[in-house]
C-alpha positions in Angstrom: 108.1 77.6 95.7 111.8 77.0 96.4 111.3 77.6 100.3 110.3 81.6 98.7 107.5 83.2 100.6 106.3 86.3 101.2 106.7 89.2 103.7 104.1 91.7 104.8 104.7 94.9 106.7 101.9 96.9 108.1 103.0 100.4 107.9 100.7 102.8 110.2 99.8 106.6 109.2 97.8 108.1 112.3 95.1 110.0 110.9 94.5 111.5 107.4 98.3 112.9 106.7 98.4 116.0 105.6 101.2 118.7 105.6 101.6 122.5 105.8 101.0 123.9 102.4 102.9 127.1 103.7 105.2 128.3 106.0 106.9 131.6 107.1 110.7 131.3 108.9 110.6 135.1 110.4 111.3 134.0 113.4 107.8 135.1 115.3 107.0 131.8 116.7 104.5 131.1 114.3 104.9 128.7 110.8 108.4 129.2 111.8 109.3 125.6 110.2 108.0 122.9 108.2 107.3 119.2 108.9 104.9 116.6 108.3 103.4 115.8 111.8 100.6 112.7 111.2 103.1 110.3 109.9 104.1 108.3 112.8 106.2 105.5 110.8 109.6 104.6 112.4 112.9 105.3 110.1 110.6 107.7 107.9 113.2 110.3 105.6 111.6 113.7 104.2 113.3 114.7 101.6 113.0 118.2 100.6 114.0 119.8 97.2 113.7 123.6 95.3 112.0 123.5 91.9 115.1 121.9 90.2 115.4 119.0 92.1 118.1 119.6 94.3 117.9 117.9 97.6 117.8 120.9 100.0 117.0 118.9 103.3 116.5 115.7 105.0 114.7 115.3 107.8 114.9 112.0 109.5 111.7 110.8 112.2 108.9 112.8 113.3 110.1 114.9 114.9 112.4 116.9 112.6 111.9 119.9 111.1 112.7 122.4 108.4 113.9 125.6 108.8 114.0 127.3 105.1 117.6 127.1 105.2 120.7 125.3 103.1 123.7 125.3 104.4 122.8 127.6 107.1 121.6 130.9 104.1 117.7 131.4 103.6 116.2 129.8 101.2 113.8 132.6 98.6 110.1 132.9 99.1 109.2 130.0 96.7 107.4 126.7 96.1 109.7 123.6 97.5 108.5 120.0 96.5 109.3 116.7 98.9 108.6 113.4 99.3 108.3 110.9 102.6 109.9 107.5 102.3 110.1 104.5 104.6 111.9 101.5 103.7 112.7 102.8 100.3 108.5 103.5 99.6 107.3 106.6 98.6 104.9 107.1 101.3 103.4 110.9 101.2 104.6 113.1 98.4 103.9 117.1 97.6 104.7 120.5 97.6 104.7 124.0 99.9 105.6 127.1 99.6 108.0 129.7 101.9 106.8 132.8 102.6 109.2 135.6 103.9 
């Protein structure tokens, strides 16, 4: 109708996603950061926020991680919530927790 159509994007999530539901920054080379590593979508933004919504972090591609830092202090041993998006769609969304 009026020349409208309609577009379809085929987005592609390698395996079943799923994410770290912990993670400990002490700096012994093990859970050290956080990231979601199954979602192989390009331009895909993590947003990461503490338990009153303020945006702590964004990491940007797959490769990106998080360090349980804000403005380079460490973040407290507590639950942190996020949510993946690619072209402004909620892709993946959840919550983990940081364990010092």
């Amino acid at each position: 109708m009026n020349g409208c159509g309609t577009a379809t994007e085929i987005i592609e999530i390698n395996g079943i996603v799923d994410y770290p539901k912990f993670f400990t920054p002490n700096q012994d080379g093990v859970n050290d950061t956080w990231q979601i590593e199954q979602i192989r979508i390009p331009d895909t933004r993590t947003y990461i926020y503490d338990r009153y919504g303020k945006l702590l972090a964004v990491l940007i591609g797959e490769d990106e991680r998080w360090d349980g830092t804000y403005r380079n202090r460490r973040m407290p041993s507590t639950d942190y919530w996020f949510k993946a998006v690619s072209n402004e769609e909620i892709i993946l969304k959840g919550h983990f927790s940081l364990k010092r």
